[in-house]
BALOBA-1460 file (C-alpha; in Angstrom, 3 decimals):
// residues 347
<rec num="1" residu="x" x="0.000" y="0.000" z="0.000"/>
<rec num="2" residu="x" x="1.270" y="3.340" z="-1.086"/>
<rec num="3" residu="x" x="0.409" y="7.003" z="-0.918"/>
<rec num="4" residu="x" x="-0.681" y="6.968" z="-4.528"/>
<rec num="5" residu="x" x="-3.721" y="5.676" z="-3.133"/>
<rec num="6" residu="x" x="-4.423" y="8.484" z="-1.188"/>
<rec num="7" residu="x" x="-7.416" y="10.261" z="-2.709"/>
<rec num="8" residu="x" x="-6.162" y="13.747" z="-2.277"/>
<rec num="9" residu="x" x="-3.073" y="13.005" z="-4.281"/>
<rec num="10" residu="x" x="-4.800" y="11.877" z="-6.854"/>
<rec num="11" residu="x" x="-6.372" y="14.769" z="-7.760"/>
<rec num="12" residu="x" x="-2.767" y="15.886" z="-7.974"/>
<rec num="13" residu="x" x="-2.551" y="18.077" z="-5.223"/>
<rec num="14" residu="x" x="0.314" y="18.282" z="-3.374"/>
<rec num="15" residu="x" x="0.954" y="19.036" z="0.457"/>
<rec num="16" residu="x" x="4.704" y="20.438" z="0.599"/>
<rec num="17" residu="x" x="7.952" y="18.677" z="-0.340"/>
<rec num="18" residu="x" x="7.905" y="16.090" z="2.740"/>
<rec num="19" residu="x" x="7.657" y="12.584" z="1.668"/>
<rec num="20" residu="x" x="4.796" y="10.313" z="3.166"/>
<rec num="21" residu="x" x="5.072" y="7.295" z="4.832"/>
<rec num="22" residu="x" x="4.810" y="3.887" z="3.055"/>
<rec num="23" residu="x" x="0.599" y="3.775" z="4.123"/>
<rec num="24" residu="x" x="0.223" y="7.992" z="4.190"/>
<rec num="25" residu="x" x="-1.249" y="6.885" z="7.907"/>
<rec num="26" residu="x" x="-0.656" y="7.413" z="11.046"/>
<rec num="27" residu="x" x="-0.087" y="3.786" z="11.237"/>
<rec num="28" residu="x" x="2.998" y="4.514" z="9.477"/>
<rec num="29" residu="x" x="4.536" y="5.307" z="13.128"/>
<rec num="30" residu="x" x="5.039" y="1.948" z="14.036"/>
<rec num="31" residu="x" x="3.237" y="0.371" z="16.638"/>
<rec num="32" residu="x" x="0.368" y="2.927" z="16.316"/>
<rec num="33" residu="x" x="-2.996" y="1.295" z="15.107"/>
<rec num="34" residu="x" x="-6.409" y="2.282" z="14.386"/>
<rec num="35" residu="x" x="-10.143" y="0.385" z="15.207"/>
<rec num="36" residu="x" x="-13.405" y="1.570" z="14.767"/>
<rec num="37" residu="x" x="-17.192" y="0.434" z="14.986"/>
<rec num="38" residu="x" x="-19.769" y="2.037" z="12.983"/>
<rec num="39" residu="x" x="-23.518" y="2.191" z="13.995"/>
<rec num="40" residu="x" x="-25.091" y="2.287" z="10.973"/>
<rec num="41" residu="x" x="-28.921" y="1.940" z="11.504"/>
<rec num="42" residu="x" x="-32.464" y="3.528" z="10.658"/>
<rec num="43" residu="x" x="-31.690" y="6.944" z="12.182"/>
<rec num="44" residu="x" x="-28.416" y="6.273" z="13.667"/>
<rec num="45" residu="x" x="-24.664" y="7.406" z="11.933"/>
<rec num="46" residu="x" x="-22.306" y="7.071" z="14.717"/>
<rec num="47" residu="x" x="-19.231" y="5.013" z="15.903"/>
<rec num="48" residu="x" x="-16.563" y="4.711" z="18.013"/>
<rec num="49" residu="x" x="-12.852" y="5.217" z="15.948"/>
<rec num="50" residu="x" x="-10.016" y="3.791" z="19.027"/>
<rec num="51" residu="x" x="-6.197" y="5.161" z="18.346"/>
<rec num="52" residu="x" x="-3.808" y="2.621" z="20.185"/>
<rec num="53" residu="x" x="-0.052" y="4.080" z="20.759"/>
<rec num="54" residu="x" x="1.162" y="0.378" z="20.776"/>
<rec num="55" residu="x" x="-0.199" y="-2.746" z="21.527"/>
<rec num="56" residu="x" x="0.411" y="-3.256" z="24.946"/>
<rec num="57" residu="x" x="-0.784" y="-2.571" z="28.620"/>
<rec num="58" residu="x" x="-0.760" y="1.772" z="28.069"/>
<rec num="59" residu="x" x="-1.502" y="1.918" z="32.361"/>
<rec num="60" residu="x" x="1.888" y="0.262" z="33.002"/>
<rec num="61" residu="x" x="3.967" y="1.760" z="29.828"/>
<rec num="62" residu="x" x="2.289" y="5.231" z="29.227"/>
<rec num="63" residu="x" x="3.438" y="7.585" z="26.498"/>
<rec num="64" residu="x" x="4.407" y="10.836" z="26.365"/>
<rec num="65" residu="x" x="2.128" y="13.264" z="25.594"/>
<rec num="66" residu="x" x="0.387" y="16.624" z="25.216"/>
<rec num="67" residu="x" x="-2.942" y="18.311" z="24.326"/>
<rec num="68" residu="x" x="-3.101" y="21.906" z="22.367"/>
<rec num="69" residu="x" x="-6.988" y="23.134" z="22.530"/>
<rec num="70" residu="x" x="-7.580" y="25.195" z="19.846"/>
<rec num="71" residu="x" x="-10.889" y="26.519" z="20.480"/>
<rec num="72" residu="x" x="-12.591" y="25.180" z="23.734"/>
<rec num="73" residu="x" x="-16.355" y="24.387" z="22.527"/>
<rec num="74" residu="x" x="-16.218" y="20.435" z="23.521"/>
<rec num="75" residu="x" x="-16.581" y="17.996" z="25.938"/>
<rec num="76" residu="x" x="-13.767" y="15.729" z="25.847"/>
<rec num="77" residu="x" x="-12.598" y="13.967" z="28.768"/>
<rec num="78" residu="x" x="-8.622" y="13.204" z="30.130"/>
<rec num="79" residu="x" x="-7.169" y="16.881" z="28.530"/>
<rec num="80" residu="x" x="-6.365" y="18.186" z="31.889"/>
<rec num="81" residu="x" x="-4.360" y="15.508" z="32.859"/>
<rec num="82" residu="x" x="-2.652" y="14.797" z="29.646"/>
<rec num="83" residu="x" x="-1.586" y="18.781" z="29.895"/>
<rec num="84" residu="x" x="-0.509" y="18.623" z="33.383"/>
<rec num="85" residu="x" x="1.790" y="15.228" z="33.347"/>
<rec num="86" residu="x" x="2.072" y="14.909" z="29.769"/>
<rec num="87" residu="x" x="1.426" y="11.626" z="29.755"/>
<rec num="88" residu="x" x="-0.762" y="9.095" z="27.570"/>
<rec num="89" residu="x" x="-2.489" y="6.218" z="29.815"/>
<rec num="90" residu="x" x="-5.299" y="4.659" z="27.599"/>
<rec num="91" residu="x" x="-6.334" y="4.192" z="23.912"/>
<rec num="92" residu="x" x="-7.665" y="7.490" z="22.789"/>
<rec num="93" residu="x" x="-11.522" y="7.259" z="21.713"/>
<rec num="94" residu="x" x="-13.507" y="9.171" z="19.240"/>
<rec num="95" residu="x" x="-16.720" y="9.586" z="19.434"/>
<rec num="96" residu="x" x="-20.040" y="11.670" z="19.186"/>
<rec num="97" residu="x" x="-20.780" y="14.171" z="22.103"/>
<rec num="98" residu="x" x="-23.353" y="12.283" z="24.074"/>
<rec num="99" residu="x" x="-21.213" y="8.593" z="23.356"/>
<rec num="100" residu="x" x="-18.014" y="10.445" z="25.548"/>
<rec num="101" residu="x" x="-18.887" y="9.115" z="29.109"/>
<rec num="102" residu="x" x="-20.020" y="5.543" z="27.555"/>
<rec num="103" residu="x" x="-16.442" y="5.619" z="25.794"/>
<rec num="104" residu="x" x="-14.702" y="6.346" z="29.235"/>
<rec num="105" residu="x" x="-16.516" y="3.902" z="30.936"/>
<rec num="106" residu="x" x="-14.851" y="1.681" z="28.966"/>
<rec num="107" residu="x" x="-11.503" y="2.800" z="29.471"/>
<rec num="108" residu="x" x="-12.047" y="2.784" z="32.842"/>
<rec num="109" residu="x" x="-13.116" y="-1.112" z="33.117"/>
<rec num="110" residu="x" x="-10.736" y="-2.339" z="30.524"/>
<rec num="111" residu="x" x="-7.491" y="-0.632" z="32.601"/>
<rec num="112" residu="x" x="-9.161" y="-2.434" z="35.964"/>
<rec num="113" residu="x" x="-9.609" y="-5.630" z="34.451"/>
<rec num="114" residu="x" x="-5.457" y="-5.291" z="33.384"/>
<rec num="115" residu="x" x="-4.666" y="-3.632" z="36.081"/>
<rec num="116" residu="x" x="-7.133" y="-4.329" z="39.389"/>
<rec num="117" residu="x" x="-4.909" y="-2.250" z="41.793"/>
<rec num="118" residu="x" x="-6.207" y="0.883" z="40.114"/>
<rec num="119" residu="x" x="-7.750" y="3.367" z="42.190"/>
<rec num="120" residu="x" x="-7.303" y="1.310" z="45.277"/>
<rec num="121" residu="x" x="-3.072" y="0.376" z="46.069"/>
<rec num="122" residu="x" x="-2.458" y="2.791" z="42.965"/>
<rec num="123" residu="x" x="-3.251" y="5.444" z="41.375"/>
<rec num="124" residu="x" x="-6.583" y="6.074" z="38.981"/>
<rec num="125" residu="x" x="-6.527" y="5.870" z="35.583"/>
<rec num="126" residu="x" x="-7.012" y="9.194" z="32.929"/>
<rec num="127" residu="x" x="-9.710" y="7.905" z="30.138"/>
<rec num="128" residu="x" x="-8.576" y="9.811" z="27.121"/>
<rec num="129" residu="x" x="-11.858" y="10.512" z="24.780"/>
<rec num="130" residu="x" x="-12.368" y="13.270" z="22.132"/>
<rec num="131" residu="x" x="-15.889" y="14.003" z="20.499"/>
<rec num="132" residu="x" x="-17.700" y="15.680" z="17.889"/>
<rec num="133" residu="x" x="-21.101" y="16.489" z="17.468"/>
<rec num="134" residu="x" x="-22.602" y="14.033" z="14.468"/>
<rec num="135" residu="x" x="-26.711" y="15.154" z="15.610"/>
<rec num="136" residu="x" x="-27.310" y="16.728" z="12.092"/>
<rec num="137" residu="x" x="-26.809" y="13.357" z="10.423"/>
<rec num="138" residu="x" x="-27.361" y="10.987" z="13.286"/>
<rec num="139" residu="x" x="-29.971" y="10.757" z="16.179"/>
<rec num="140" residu="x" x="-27.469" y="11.610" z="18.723"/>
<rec num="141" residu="x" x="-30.242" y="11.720" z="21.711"/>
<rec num="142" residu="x" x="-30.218" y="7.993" z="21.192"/>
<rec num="143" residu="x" x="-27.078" y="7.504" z="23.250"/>
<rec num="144" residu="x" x="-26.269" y="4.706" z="21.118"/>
<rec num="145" residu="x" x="-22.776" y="4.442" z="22.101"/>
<rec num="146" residu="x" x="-21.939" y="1.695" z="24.502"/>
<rec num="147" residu="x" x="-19.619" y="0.692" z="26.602"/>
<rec num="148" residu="x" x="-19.492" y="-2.895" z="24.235"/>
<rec num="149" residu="x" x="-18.967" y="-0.580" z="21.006"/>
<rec num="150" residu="x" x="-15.639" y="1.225" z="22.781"/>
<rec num="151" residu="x" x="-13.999" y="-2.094" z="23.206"/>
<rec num="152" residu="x" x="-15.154" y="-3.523" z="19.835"/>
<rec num="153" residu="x" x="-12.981" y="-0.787" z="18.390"/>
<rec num="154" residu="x" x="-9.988" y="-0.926" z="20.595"/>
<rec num="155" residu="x" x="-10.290" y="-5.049" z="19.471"/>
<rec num="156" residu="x" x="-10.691" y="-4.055" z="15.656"/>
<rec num="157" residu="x" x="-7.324" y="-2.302" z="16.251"/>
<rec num="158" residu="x" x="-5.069" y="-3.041" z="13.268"/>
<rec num="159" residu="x" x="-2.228" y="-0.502" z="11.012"/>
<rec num="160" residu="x" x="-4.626" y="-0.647" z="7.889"/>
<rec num="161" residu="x" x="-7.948" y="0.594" z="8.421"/>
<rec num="162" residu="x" x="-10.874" y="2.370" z="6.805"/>
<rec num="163" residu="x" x="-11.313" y="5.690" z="6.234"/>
<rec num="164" residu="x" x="-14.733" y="8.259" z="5.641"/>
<rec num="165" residu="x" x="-17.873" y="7.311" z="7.197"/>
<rec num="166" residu="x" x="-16.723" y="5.126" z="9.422"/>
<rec num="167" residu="x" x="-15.967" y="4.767" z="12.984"/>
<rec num="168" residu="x" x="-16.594" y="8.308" z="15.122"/>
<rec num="169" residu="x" x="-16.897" y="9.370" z="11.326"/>
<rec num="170" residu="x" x="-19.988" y="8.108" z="10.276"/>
<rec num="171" residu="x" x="-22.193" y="10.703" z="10.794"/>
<rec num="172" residu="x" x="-19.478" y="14.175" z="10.546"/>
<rec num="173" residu="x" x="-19.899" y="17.085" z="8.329"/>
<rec num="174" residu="x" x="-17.403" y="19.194" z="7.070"/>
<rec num="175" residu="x" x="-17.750" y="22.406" z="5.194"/>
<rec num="176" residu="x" x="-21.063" y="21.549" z="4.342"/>
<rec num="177" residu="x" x="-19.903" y="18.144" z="2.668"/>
<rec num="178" residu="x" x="-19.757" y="14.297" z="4.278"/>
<rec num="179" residu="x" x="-16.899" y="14.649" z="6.765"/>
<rec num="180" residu="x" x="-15.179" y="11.565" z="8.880"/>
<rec num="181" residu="x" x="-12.095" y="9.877" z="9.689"/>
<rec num="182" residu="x" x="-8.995" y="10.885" z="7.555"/>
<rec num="183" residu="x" x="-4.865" y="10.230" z="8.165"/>
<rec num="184" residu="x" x="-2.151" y="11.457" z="6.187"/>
<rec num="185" residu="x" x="2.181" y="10.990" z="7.341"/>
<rec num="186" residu="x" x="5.487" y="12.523" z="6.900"/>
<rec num="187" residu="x" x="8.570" y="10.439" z="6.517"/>
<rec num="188" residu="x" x="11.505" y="12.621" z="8.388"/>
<rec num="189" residu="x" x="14.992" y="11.236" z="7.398"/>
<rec num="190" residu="x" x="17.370" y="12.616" z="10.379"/>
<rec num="191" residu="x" x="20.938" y="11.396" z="11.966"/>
<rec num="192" residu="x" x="20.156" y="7.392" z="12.458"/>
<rec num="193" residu="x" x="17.548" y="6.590" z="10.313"/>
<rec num="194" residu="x" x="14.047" y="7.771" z="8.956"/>
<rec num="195" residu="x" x="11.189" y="8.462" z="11.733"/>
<rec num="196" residu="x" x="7.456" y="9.230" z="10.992"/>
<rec num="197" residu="x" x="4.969" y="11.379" z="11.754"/>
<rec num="198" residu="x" x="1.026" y="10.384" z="11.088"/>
<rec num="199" residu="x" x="-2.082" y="12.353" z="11.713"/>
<rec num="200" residu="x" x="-5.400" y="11.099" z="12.206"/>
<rec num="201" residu="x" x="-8.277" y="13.932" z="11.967"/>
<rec num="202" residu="x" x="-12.060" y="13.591" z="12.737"/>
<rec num="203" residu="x" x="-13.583" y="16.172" z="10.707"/>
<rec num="204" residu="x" x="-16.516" y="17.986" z="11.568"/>
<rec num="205" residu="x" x="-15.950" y="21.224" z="11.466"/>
<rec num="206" residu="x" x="-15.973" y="24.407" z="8.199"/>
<rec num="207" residu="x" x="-18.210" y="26.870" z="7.013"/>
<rec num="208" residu="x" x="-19.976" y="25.960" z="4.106"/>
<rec num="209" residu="x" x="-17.921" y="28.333" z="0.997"/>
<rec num="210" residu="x" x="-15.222" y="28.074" z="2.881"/>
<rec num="211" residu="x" x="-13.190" y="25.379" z="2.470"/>
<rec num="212" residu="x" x="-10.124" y="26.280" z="0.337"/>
<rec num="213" residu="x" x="-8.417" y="23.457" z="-2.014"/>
<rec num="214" residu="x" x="-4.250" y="22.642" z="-2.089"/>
<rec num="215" residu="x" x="-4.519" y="24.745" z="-5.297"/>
<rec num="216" residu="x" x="-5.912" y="28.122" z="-3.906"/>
<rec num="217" residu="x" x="-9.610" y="27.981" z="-5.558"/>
<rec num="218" residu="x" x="-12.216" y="27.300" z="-3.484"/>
<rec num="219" residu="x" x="-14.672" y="24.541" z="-3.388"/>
<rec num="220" residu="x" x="-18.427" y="24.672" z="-4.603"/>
<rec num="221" residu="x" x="-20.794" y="25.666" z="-1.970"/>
<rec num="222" residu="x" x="-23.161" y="22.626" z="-0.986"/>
<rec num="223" residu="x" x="-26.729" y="24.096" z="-1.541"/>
<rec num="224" residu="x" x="-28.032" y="22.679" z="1.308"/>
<rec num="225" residu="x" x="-25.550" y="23.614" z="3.601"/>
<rec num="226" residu="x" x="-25.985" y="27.318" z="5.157"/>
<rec num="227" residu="x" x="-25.073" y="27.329" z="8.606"/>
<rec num="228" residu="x" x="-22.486" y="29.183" z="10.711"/>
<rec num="229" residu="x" x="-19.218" y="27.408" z="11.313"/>
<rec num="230" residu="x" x="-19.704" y="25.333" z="14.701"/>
<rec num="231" residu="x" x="-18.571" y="21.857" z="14.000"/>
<rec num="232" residu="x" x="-15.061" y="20.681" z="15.827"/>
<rec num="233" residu="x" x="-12.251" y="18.524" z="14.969"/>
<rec num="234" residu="x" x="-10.365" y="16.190" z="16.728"/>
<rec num="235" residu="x" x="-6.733" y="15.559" z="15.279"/>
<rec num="236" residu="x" x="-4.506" y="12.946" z="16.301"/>
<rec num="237" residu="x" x="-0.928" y="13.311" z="16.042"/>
<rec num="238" residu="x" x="1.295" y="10.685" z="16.733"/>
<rec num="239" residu="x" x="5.706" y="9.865" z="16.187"/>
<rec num="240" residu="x" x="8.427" y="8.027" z="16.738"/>
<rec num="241" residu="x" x="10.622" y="11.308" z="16.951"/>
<rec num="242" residu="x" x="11.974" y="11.515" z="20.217"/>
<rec num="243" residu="x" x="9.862" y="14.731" z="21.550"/>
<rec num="244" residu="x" x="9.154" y="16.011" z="25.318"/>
<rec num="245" residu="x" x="6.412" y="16.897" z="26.214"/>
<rec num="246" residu="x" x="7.335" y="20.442" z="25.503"/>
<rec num="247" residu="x" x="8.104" y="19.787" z="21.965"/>
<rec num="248" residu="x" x="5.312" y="17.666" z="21.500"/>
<rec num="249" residu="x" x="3.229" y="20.827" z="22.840"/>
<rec num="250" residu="x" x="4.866" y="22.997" z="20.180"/>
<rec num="251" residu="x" x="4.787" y="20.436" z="17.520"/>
<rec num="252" residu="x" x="0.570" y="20.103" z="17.610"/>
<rec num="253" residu="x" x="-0.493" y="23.679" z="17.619"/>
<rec num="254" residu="x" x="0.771" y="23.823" z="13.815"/>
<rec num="255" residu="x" x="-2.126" y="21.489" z="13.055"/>
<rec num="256" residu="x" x="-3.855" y="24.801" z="13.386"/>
<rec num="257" residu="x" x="-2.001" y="25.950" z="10.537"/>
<rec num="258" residu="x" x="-3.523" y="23.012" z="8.588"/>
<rec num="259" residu="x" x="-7.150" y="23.848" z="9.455"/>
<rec num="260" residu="x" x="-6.409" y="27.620" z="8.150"/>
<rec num="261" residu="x" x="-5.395" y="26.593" z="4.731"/>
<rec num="262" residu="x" x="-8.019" y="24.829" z="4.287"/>
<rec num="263" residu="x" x="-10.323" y="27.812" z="5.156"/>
<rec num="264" residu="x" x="-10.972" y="27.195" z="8.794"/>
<rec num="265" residu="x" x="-11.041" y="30.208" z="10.947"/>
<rec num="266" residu="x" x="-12.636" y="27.809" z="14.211"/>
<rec num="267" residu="x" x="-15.408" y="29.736" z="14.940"/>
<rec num="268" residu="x" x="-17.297" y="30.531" z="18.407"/>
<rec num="269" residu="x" x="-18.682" y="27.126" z="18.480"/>
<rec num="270" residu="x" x="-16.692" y="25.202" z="17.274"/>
<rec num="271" residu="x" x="-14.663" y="22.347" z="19.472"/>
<rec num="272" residu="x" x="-10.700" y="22.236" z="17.854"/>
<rec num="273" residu="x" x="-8.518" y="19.952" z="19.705"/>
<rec num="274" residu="x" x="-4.770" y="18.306" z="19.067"/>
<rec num="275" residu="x" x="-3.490" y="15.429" z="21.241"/>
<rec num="276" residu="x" x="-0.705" y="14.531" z="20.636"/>
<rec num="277" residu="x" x="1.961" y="11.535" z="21.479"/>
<rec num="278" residu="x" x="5.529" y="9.846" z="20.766"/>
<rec num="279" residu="x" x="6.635" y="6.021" z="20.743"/>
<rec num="280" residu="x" x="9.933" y="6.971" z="21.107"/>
<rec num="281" residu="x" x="9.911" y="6.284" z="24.297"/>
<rec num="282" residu="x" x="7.960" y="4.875" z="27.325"/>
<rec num="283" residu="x" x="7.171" y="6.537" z="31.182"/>
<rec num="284" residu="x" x="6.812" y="3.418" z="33.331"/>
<rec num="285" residu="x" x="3.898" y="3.004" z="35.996"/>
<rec num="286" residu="x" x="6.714" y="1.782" z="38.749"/>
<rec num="287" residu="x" x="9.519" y="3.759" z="37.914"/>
<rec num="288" residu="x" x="12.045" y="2.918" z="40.727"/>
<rec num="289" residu="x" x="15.230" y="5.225" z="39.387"/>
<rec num="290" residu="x" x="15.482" y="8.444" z="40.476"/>
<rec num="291" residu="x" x="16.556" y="9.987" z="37.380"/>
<rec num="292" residu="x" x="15.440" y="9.079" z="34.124"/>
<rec num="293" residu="x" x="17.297" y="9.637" z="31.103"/>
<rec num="294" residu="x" x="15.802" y="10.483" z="27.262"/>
<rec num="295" residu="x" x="16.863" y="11.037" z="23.870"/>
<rec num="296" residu="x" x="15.114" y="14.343" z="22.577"/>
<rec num="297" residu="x" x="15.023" y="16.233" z="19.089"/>
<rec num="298" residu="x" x="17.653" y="19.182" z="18.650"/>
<rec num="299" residu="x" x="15.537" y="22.950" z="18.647"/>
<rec num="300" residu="x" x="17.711" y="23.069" z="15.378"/>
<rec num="301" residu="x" x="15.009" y="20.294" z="13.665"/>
<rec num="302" residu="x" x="11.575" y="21.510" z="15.127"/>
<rec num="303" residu="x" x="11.135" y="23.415" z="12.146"/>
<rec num="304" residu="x" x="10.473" y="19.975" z="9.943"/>
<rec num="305" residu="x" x="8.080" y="18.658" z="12.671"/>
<rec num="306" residu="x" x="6.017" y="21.970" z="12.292"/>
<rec num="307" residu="x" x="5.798" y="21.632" z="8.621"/>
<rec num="308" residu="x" x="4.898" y="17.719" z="8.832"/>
<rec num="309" residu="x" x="1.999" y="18.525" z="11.508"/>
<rec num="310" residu="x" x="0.776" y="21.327" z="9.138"/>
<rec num="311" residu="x" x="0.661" y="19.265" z="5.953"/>
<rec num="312" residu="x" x="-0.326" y="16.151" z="7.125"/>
<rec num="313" residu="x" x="-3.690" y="17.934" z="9.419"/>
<rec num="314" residu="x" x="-4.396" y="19.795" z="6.040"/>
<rec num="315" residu="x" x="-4.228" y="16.111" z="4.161"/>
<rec num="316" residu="x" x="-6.029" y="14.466" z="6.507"/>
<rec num="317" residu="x" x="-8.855" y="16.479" z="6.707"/>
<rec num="318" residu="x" x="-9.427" y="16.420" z="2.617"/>
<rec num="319" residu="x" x="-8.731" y="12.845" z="2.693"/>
<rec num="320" residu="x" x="-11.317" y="12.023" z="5.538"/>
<rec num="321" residu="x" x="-14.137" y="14.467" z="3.175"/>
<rec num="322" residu="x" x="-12.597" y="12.833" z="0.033"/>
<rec num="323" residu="x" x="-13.463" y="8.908" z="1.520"/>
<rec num="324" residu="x" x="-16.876" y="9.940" z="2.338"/>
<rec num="325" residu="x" x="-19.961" y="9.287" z="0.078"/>
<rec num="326" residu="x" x="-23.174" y="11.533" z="0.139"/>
<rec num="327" residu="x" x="-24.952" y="10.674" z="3.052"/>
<rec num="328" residu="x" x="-28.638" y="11.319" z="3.951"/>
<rec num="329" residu="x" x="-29.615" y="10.849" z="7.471"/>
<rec num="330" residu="x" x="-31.821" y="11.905" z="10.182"/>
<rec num="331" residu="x" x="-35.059" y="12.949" z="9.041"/>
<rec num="332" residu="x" x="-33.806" y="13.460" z="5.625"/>
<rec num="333" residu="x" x="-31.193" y="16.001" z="6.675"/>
<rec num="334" residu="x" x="-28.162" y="15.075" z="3.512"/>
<rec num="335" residu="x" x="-24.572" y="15.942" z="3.156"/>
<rec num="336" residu="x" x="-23.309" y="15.587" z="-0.408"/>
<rec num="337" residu="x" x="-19.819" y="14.471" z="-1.417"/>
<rec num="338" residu="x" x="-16.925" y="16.962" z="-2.141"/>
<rec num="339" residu="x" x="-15.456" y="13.959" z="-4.766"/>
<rec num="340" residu="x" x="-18.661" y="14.193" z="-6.352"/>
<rec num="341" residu="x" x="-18.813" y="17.863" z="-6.396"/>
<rec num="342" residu="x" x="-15.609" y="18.003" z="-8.034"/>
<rec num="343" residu="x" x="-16.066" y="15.275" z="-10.495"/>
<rec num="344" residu="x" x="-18.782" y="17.403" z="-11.418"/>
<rec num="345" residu="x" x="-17.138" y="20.575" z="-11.374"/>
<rec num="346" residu="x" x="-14.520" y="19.721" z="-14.055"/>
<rec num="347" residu="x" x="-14.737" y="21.571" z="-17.121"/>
């Protein structure tokens, strides 16, 4: 699999000189894999999309990482903690608005039943779960979401997985078009070898007329689309660079620079969020040393790790509205494709 397949590329667009990683994923950071369920049912266009860091126990060997909130309309759970110790602890789950406490739930019982000295000879454990609000497309005040769902997607975990309207993407909207799950990478040769650097966006968010294409025209306005710009987005950023959690803070507030090319200006109501993480290296539950040394990025280099978060949210983002068909949903509300519109577009 190859980043020819990525639909974005092949409209021939191109998103700066960086090469992408052999999937164009953030799978391409290895260890890092993807699951989702969709819910897919008379009124219903939800999911649950799980991002895994690596395939073991993430309670006992956490991750680094860091959380940049772009604009604050959302209802996430685990961001104050993840900004505090900058540290990962769970899967991170994505999900509609009213699915977020099912999703932690989850997190909660599947970390106990690894780990049953949580919250009683240890510490508790920080559920990590992002949302978006699908209710235009999907009956959200179903509370569909389980518990089961949330660990049917962490199961489904695997490096190639699907992408659109699927998973936490099944019912998103995005600049008036079908929005959803999309991922895009950057392959980073440095001293010692090549490193990666994948993004994973769930896009719901853009103004309809806004939304601005990798060659500077703009995309056709959806007729049916007219309302003010107060979706969110939740974007995933994950490498094997070796980044504190400093860095790592730095490094995922350029994914705002990816949402502005493409148009975004994240309006009053709209819920922007980056969490990020590295593999490069693991904090341990039961640390017993005192001082614990780590490999980290020269300042000289965090220029290339800016422009790989910018390009790769901006990929993503087409690339999750570029995998989506035309959907209609709850009581006939519809969002059309943007492939479509630009098939039919061309002169």
């Amino acid at each position: 699999m190859g980043p020819a397949l990525s639909p974005a590329r092949a409209l021939g667009w191109t998103f700066g000189a960086q090469p992408t990683g052999a999937r164009n994923s953030i799978a391409d950071v290895p260890g890092v894999t993807v699951g989702h369920v969709t819910l897919l049912d008379g009124d219903l266009r939800t999911g649950v999309t799980a991002v895994l860091p690596h395939g073991g126990d993430l309670f006992r060997e956490k991750v680094p990482g860091a959380v940049h909130v772009i604009n604050g309309f959302g209802k996430s759970v685990g961001l104050m903690q993840v900004e505090e110790l900058g540290e990962i602890e769970t899967p991170i789950l994505l999900t509609n608005t009213f699915g977020v406490g099912a999703c932690a739930d989850a997190l909660i019982r599947d970390a106990i039943g690894r780990n049953p000295a949580i919250g009683r000879r240890t510490s508790t454990v920080n559920a990590l779960v992002g949302e978006c609000n699908d209710g235009y497309l999907s009956n959200i005040q179903a509370l569909a979401v389980t518990q089961e769902h949330a660990l049917a997607a962490i199961a489904a975990a695997a490096p190639d997985f699907a992408r659109g309207s699927v998973g936490a993407g099944t019912g998103m909207s995005a600049f008036g078009f079908k929005g959803g799950v999309g991922t895009a990478s950057r392959r980073l040769d440095l001293e010692g070898g090549p490193v990666h650097l994948g993004v994973l966006t769930l896009a719901n968010f853009g103004r309809a007329g806004d939304l601005v294409l990798p060659d500077g025209s703009r995309a056709p306005t959806p007729s049916s689309a007219t309302s003010p710009e107060r979706g969110s987005v939740i974007i995933i950023v994950a490498t094997d660079l070796p980044l504190d959690h400093r860095q790592l803070t730095r490094a995922i507030r350029r994914a705002g620079v990816g949402l502005a090319r493409l148009g975004s200006f994240w309006g009053h109501g709209s819920g922007d969020v980056a969490i990020g993480f590295t593999t490069a290296w693991r904090i341990r539950h039961d640390e017993a040393r005192d001082v614990v040394p780590i490999a980290m990025l020269a300042e000289r280099r965090m220029d290339t790790v800016f422009e790989a978060v910018a390009g790769a949210t901006q990929e993503a983002v087409l690339d999750a509205m570029l995998s989506s068909p035309a959907m209609t949903g709850r009581d006939g509300h519809d969002r059309p494709s943007l492939a479509e519109a630009l098939s039919a577009n061309k002169p």
